[in-house]
Backbone bond lengths (Angstrom), bond angles and torsions (degrees), N, CA, C in turn:
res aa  C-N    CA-C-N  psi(-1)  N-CA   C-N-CA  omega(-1)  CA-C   N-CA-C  phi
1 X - - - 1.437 - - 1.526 108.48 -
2 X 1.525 107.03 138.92 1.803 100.90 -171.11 1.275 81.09 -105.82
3 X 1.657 104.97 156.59 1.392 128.27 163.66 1.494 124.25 -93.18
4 X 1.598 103.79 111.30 1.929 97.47 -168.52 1.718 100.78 -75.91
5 X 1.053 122.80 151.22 1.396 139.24 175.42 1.792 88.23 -89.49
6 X 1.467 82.35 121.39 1.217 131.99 165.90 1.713 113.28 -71.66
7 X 1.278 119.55 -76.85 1.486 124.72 166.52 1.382 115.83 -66.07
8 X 1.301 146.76 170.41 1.476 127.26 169.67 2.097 92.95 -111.73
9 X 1.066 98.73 158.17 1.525 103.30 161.44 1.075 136.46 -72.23
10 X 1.041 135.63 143.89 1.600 121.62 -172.38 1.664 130.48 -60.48
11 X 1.798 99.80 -9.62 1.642 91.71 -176.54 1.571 128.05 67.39
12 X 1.440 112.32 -18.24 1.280 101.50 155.77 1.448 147.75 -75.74
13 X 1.091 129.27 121.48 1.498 118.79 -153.81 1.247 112.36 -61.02
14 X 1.128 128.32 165.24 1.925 126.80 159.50 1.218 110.29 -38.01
15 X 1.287 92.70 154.47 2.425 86.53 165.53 1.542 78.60 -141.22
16 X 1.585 108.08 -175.27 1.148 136.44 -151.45 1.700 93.20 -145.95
17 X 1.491 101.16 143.53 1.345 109.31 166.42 1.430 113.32 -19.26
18 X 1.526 129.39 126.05 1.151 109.89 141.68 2.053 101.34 95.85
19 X 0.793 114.29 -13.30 1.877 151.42 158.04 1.507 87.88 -71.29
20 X 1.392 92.36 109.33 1.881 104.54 159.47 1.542 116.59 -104.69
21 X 1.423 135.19 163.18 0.610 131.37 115.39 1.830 169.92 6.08
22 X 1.117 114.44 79.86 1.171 108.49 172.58 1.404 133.09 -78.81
23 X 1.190 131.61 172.12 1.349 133.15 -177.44 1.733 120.95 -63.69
24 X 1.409 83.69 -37.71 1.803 103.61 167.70 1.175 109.73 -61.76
25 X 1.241 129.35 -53.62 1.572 159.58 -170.57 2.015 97.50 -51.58
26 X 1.275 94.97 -70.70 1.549 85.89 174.42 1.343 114.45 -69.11
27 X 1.800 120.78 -46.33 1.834 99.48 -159.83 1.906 83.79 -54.70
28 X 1.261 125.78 -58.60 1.525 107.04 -168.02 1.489 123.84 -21.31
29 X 1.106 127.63 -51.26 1.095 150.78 -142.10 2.003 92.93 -90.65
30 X 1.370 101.16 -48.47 1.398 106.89 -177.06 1.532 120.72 -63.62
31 X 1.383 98.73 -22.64 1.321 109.93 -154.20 1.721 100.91 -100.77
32 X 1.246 99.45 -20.14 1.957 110.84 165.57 1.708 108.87 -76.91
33 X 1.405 105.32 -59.59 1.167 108.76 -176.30 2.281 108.08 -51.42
34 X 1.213 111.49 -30.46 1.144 129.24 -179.11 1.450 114.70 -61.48
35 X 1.520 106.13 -52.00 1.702 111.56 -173.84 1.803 108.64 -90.49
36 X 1.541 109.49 -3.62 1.581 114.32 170.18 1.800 90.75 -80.12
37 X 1.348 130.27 -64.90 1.149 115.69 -165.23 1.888 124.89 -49.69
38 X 1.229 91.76 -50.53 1.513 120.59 166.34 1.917 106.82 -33.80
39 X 1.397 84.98 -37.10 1.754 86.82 -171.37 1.568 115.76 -117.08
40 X 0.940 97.35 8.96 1.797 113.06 -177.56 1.569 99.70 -114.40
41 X 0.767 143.50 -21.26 1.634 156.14 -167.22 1.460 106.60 -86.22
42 X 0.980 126.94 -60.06 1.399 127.40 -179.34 1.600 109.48 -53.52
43 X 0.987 106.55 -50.95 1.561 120.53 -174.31 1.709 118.29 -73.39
44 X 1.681 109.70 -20.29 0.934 106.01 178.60 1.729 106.19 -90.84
45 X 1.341 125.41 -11.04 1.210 135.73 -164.26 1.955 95.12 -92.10
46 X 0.878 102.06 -12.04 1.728 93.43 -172.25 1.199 104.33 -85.84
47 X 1.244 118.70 -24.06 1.501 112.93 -178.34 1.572 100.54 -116.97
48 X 1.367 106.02 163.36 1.670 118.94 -159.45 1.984 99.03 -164.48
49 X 1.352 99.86 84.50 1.505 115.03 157.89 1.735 119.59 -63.21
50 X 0.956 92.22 89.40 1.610 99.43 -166.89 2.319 111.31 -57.08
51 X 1.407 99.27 -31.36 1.419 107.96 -169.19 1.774 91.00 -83.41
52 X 1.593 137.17 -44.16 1.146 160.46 170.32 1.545 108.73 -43.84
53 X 1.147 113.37 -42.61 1.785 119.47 -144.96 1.779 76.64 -97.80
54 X 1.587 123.15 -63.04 0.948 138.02 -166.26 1.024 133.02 -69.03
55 X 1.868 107.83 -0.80 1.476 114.20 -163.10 1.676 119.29 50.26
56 X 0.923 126.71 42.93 1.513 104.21 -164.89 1.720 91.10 -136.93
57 X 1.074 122.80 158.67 1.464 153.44 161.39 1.198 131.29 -75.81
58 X 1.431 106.13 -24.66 1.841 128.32 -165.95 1.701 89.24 -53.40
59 X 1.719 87.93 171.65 1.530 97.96 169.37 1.534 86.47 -113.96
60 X 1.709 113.98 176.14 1.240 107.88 172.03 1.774 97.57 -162.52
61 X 1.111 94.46 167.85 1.920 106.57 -175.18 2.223 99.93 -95.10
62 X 1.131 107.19 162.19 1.239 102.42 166.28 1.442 113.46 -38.97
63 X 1.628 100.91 -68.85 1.605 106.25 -169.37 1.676 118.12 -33.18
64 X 1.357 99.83 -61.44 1.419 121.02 172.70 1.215 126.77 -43.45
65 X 1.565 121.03 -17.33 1.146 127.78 -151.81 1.333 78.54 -105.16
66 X 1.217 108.98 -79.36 1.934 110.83 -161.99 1.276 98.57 -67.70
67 X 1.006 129.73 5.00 1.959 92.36 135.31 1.136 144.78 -77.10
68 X 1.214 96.35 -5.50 1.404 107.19 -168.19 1.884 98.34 -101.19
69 X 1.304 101.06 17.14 1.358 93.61 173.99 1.562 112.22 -99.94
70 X 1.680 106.67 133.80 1.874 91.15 -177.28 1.589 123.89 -52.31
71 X 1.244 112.51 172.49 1.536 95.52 -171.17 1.790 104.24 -85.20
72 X 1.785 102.65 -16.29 1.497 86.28 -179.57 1.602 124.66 -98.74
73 X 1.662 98.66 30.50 1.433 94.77 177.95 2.210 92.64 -125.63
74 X 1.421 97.80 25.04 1.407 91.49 152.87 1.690 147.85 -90.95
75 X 0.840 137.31 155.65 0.982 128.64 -162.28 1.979 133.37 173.04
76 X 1.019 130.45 162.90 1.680 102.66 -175.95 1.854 99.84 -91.77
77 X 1.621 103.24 151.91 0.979 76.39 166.61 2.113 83.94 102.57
78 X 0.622 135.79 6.00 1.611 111.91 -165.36 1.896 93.72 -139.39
79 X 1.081 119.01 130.94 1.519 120.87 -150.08 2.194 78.69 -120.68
80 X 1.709 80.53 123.31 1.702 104.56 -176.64 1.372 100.72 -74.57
81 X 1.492 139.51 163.44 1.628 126.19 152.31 1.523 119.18 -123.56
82 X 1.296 153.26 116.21 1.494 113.82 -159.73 1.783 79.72 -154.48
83 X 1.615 88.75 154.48 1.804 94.66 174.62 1.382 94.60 -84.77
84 X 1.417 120.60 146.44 1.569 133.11 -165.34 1.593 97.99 -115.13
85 X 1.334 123.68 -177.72 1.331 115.03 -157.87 1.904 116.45 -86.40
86 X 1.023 98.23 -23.27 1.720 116.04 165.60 1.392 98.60 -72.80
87 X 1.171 143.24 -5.21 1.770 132.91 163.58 1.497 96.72 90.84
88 X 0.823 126.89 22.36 1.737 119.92 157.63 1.314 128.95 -113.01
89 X 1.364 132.22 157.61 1.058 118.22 -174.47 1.553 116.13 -93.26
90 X 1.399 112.04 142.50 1.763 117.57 -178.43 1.556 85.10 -110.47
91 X 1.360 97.40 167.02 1.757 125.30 167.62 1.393 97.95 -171.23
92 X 1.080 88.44 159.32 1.427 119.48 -146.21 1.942 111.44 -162.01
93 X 1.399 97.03 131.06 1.710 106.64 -177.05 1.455 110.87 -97.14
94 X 1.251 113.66 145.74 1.661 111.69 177.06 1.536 114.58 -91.87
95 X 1.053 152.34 97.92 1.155 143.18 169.74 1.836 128.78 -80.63
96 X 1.222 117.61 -5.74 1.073 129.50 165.09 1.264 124.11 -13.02
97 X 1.302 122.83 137.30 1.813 101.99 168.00 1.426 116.63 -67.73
98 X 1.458 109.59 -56.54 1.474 110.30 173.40 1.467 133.17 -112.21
99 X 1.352 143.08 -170.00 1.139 119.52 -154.89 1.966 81.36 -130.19
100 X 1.502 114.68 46.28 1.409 107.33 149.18 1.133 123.32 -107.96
101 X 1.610 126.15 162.38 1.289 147.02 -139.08 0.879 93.06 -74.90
102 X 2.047 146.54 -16.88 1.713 96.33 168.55 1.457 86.76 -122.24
103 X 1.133 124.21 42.31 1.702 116.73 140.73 1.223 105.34 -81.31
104 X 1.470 122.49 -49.21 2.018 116.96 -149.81 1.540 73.80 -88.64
105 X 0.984 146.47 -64.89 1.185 128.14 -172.12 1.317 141.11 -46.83
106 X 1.652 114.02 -9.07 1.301 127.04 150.31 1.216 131.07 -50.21
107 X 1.319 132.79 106.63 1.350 135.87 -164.06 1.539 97.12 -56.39
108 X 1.235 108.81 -52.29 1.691 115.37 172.58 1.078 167.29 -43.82
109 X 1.609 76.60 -7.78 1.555 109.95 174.28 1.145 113.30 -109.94
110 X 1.722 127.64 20.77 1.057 128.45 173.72 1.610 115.26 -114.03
111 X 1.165 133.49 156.97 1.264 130.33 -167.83 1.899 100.81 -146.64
112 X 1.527 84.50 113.07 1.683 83.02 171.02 1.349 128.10 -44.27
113 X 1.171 134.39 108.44 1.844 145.32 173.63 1.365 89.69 -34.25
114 X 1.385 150.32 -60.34 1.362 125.88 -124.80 2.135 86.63 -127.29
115 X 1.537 80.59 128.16 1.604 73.37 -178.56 1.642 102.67 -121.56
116 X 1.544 101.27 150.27 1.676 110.53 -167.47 1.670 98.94 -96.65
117 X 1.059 122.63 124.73 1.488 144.92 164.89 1.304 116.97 -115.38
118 X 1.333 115.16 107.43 1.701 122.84 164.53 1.487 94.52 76.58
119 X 1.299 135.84 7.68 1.389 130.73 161.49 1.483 101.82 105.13
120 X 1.520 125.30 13.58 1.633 132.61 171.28 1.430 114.17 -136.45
121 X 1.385 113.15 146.84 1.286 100.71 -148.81 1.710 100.38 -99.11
122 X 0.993 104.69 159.20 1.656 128.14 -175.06 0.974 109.29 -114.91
C-alpha cells in the first residue's frame, strides 16, 4: 500500500553553502510551512492537557479541570487530560451540544477517553 502525501513538499531543490535564495524559493517554502500549520492546528486544538498547557503539577477533579480550559478552545469533541488526585492521568471527551457553561459544566456530558474491556484498557 503506497502512502499519498497529505502535505505537498516544498519543491525546492537543495542548495549548497553559500546558494541563496530566490523569491520563488521562499513563497515555496512559505506556502508549505503554511498548509502544515493550517493542518496541524485543528488537531492540536482538540485536545487540551490541562497540567501541560498550564505548567502546573496540581492534581485536579473533572470539574476542576475544565475550568481551567479557555473558553475559546471549547468545544464538542475535544478530549481534556489532567493528573487526577491518585497521580494518574484521566481524559476525558466532551460531548455536549454546546460549549455553554452549564453544558461543559455538565458532568454528563463527559465520557471517559479510556475505556476498560475484559479488564485491559482500549
Amino acid at each position: 500500500m503506497s502512502t499519498k502525501n497529505i502535505i505537498s513538499k516544498t519543491g525546492v531543490s537543495t542548495k549548497n553553502k553559500g546558494d541563496g535564495l530566490t523569491a520563488s524559493d521562499v513563497n515555496k517554502i512559505n506556502g508549505t510551512v503554511n498548509t502544515v500549520v493550517d493542518a496541524i492546528n485543528p488537531i492540536l486544538a482538540s485536545y487540551f492537557n490541562v497540567n501541560a498547557e498550564l505548567g502546573s503539577s496540581n492534581s485536579y477533579t473533572l470539574s476542576e479541570a475544565i475550568e481551567l480550559v479557555p473558553r475559546n478552545r471549547r468545544g464538542k469533541g475535544i478530549d481534556v487530560k489532567f493528573l487526577n488526585k491518585l497521580g494518574s492521568y484521566n481524559s476525558y471527551t466532551y460531548y455536549g451540544e454546546t460549549d455553554s457553561d452549564d453544558d461543559w459544566r455538565n458532568l454528563n456530558n463527559w465520557e471517559n477517553s479510556v475505556n476498560i474491556i475484559d479488564g485491559g484498557e482500549w
